[in-house]
C-alpha positions as CSV (number, residue, x, y, z in Angstrom):
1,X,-0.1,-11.3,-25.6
2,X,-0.9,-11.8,-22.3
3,X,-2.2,-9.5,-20.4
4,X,-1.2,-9.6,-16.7
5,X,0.9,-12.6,-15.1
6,X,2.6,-13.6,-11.6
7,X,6.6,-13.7,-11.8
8,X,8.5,-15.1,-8.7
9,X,11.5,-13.2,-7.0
10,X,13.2,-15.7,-4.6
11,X,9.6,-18.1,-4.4
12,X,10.2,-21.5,-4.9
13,X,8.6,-22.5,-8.2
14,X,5.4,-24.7,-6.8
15,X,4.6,-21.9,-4.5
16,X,4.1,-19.7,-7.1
17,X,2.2,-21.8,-9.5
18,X,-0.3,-22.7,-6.5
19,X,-0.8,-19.5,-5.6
20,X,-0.9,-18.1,-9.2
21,X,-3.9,-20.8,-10.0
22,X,-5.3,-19.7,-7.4
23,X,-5.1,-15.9,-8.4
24,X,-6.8,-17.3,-11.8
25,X,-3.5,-15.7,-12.9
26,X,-0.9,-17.4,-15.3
27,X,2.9,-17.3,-14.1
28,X,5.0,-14.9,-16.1
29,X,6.3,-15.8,-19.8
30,X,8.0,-13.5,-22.4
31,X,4.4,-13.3,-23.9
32,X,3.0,-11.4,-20.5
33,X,2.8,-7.3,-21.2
34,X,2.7,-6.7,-17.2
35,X,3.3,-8.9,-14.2
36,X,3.3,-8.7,-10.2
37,X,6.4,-10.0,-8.5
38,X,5.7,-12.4,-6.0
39,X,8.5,-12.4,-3.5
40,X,9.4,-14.2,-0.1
41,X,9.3,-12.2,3.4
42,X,11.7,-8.6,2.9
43,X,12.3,-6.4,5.5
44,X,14.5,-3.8,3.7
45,X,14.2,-1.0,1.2
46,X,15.1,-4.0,-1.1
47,X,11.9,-3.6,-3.1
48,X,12.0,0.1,-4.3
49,X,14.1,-2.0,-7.3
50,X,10.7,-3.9,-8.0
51,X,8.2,-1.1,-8.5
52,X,8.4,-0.2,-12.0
53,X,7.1,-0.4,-14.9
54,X,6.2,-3.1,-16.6
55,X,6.3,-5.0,-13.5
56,X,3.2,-3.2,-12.0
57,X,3.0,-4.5,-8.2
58,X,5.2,-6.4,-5.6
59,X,3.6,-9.0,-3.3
60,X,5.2,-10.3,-0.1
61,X,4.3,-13.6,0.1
62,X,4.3,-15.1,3.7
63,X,1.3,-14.2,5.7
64,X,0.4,-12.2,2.4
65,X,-2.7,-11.3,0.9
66,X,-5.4,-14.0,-0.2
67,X,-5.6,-14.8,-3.6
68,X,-9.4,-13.4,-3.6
69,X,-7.7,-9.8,-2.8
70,X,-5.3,-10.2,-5.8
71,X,-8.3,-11.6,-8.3
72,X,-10.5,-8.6,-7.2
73,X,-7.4,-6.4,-7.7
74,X,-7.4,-7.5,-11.1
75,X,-11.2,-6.6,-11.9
76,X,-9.9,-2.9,-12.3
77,X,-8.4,-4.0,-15.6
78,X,-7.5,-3.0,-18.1
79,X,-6.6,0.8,-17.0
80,X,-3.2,0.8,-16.2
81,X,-2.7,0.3,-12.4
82,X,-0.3,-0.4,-9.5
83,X,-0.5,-2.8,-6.8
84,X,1.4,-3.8,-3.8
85,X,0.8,-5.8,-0.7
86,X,4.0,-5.4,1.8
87,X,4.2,-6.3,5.8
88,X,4.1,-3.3,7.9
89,X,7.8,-4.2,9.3
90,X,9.0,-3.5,5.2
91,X,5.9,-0.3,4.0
92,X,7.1,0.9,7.1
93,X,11.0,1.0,6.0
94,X,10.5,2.0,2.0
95,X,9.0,5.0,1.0
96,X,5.9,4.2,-0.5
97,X,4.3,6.6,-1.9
98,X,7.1,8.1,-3.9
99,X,7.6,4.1,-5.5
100,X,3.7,4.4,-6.1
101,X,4.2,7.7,-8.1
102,X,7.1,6.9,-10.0
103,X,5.8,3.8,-11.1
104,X,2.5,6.0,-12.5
105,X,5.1,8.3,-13.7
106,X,6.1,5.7,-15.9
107,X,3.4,4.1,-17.3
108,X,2.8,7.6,-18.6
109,X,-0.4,8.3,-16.8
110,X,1.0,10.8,-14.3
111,X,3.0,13.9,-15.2
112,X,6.5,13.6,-13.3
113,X,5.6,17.5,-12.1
114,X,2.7,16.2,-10.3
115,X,4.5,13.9,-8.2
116,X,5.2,16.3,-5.4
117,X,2.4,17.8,-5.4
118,X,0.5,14.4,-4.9
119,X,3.3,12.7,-2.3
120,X,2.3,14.2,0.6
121,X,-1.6,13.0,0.6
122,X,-0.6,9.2,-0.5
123,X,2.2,9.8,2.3
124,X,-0.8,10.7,4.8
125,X,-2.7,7.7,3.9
126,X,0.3,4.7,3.7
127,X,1.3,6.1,7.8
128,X,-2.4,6.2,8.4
129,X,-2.5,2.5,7.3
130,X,1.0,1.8,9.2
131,X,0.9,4.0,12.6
132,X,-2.7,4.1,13.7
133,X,-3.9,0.9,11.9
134,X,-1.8,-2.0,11.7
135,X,0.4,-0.9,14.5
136,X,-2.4,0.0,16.7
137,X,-0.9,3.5,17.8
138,X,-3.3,6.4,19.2
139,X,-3.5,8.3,21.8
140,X,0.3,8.9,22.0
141,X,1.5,12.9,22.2
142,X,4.7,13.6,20.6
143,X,4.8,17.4,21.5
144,X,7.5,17.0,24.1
145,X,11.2,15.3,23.9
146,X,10.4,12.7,26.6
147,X,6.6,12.1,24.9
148,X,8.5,11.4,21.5
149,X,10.8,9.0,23.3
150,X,7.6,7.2,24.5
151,X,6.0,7.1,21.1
152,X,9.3,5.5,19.1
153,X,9.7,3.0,22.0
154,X,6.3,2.0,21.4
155,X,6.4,2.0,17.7
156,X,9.7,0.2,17.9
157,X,8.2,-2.4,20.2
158,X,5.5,-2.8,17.8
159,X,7.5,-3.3,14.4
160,X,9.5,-6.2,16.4
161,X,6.2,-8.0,17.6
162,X,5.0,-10.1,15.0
163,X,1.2,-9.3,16.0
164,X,2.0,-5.7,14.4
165,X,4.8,-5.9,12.3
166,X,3.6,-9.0,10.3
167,X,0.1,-7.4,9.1
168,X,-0.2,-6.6,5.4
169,X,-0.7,-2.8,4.1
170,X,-2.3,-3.3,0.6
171,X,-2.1,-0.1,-1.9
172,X,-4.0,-0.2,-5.7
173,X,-3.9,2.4,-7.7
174,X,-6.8,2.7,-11.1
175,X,-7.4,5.0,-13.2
176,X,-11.3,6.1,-13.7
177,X,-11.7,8.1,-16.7
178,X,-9.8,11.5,-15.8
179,X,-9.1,10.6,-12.0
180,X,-6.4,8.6,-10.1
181,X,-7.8,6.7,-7.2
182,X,-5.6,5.4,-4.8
183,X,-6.9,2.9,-2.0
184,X,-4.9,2.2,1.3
185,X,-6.3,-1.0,3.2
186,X,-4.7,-1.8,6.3
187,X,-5.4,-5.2,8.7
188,X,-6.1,-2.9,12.3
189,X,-9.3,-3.0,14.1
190,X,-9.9,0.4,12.4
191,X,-12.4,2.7,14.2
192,X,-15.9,4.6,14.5
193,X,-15.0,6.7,11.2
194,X,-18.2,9.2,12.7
195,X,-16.2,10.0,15.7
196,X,-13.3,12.0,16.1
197,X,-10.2,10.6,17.1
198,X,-9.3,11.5,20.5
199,X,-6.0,12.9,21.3
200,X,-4.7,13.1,18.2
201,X,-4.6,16.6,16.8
202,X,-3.5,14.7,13.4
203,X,-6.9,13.2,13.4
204,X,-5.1,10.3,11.4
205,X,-4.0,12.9,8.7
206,X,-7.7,13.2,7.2
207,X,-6.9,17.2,7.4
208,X,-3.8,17.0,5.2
209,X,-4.9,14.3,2.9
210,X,-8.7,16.4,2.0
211,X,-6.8,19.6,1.2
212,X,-4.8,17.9,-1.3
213,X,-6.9,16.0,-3.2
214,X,-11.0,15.7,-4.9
215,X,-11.7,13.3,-2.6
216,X,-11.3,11.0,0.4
217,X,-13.9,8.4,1.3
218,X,-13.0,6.6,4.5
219,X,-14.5,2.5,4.6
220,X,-14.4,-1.0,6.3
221,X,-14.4,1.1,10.2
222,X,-11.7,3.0,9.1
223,X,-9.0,0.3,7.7
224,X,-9.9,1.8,4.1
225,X,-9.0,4.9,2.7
226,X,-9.9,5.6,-1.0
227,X,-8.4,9.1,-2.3
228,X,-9.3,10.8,-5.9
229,X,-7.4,13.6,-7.4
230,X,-7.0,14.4,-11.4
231,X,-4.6,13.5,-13.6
């Protein structure tokens, strides 16, 4: 059986074979056991249908991830394992983490009474990834009425502008022996991970997501975040 395969949603049939030889990855048969859905540009909650089991990932495909970030993905084989790579304008309009945690839920690795308890921390990290990477926003107070109009006018203007709202957020999840690690790449121009943040009392959620989980290691100036808690 094969193990892992590329299935199209909506992709027109050479651009998924290309990209799937590409991958190193063979496009989906009845024989594959798992597959990634490749689909064209969404912008809606359209694919929280997608992200479950035994379809293990979604992909949006224009201005999408290279097919070096999908063959590395694979490397983490053959623990079961979620992937996703989504434009900020559609992460930003789906809720994430809880489609990351149901789709653990049910491969079986992840006991449905844990998923609350681990939401909030993978919630953290995706609108780390969203607000203060690929949307560039810092800096911005939202502790008065006319701040917080400020701040959604700016993150409004940034979801239309294709500078900010076209960038990928990639999410993996693999399981190392006991552990689920979750990593959150983004595509901003990250920052000095030794220095504080100024101005943001949030200091982009780092607080939160520590006290939830084993572990947070923060990478690539800041446009990684990798997070470890138990099974």
């Amino acid at each position: 059986m094969t193990k892992l395969a590329l299935r199209g949603d909506g992709l027109p049939d050479k651009d998924l074979r290309a990209f799937a030889a590409q991958c190193g990855l063979p496009v989906w048969s009845p024989q594959a056991s798992s597959w990634l859905t490749v689909v064209p540009r969404l912008g809606s909650a359209e694919p929280l249908s997608r992200l479950h089991p035994p379809c293990i990932g979604l992909i949006e495909a224009d201005g999408g991830p290279s097919p070096d970030w999908v063959a590395r993905l694979i490397k983490h084989s053959p623990a079961p394992c979620f992937f996703a790579s989504l434009t900020t304008t559609t992460a930003f309009d789906i809720d994430l983490a809880q489609s990351t945690l149901a789709a653990l839920a049910g491969f079986g690795v992840l006991a449905e009474d844990r998923i609350d308890a681990l939401r909030l921390p993978i919630h953290e990290a995706v609108a780390n990834g969203l607000i203060h990477g690929n949307l560039e926003i810092d800096n911005v107070s939202r502790e008065s009425l006319e701040e917080f109009e400020v701040y959604a006018k700016l993150l409004s203007e940034r979801l239309a502008n294709p500078h900010y709202g076209d960038r990928h957020l990639e999410l993996s999840v693999t399981i190392q022996d006991s552990d689920i690690v979750v990593v959150v790449h983004d595509q901003g121009r990250g920052y000095d991970v030794s220095r504080p943040v100024k101005g943001l009392k949030s200091g982009r959620g780092l607080a939160i997501i520590r006290s939830m989980v084993s572990s947070v290691d923060v990478g690539e100036d800041g446009r990684l975040i990798r997070l470890r808690f138990p099974r």
